[in-house]
C-alpha positions in Angstrom: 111.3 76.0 65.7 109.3 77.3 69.1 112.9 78.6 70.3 113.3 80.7 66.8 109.8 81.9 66.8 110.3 83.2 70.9 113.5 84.7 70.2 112.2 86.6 66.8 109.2 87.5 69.0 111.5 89.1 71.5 113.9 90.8 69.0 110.8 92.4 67.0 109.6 93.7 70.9 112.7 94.9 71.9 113.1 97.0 68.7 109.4 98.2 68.8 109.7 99.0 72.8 113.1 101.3 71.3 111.3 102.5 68.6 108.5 103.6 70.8 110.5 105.1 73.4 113.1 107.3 71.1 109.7 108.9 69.3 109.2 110.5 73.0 111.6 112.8 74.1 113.5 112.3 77.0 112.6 115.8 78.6 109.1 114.3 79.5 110.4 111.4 81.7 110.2 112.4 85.4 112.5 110.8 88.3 110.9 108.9 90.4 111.4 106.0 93.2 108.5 103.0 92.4 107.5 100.6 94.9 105.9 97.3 94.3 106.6 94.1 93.4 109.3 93.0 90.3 107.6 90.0 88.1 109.9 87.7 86.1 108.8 87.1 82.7 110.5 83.3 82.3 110.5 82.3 78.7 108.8 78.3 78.1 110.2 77.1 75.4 109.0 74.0 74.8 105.4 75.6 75.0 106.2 79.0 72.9 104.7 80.8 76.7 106.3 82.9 79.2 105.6 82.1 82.8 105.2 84.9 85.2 107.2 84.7 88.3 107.2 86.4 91.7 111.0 85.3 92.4 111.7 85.1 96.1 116.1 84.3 95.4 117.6 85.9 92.4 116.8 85.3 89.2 120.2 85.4 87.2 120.5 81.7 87.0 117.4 81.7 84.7 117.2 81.9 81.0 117.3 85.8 79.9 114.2 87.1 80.9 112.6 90.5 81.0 110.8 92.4 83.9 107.9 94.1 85.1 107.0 95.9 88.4 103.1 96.5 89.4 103.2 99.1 91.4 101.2 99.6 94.6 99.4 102.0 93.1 98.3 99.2 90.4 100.0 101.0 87.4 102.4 97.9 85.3 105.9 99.3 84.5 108.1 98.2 81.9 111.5 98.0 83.2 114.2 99.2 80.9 117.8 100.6 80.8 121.4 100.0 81.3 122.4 96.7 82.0 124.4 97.2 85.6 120.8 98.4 86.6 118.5 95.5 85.3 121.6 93.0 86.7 120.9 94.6 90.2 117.2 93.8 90.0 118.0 90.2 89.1 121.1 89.4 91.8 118.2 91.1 94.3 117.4 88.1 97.2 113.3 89.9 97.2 111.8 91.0 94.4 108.4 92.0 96.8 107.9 95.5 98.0 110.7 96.2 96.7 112.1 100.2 95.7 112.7 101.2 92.1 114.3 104.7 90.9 114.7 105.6 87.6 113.0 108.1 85.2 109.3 107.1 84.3 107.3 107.3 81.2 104.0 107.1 79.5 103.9 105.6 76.3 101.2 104.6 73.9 101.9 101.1 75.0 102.1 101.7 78.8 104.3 102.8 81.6 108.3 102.8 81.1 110.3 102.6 83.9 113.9 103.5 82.9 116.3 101.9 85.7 119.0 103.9 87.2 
């Protein structure tokens, strides 16, 4: 029941995070290269919680999981977009100081980093 409940949770996020993102157009996201650290965001199962992780080997061999980056200018960045980019960020050995690019975006609900 937890496992259904997470992965409704996630489904209902991922379609608001795509709802939210194609009601902006495109023309007001700016390239940029991010640096900071990437943040795993391992789902607990058994508890219904997700577990935030600094990963210091790649993270592939986990359970699907989504990402963050904080910045080192403090500012928390949703990452998002095509899979060959978000795979890269998980087969990556460091996930600490490490280099972003990709087209950033305000939201109402925060920053969006769009991987390259």
């Amino acid at each position: 029941m937890k496992k259904a409940t997470l992965v409704a949770f996630s489904t209902m996020f991922f379609v608001f995070a795509l709802a939210v993102s194609s009601s902006f157009g495109s023309e007001k996201a700016q390239e940029v290269t991010v640096e900071g650290n990437v943040i795993c965001l391992i789902p607990d199962y058994e508890k219904g919680t997700v577990n935030p992780v600094i990963a210091n080997e790649p993270c592939s061999g986990e359970a699907p999981h989504s990402h963050i980056l904080v910045g080192k200018d403090g500012k928390v960045y949703n990452l998002q977009g095509l899979q060959e980019g978000l795979m890269k960020i998980q087969a990556a050995p460091n996930h600490t100081g490490v280099k972003i690019a990709g087209k950033v975006e305000q939201t109402p609900g925060g920053w969006i980093l769009y991987v390259n």
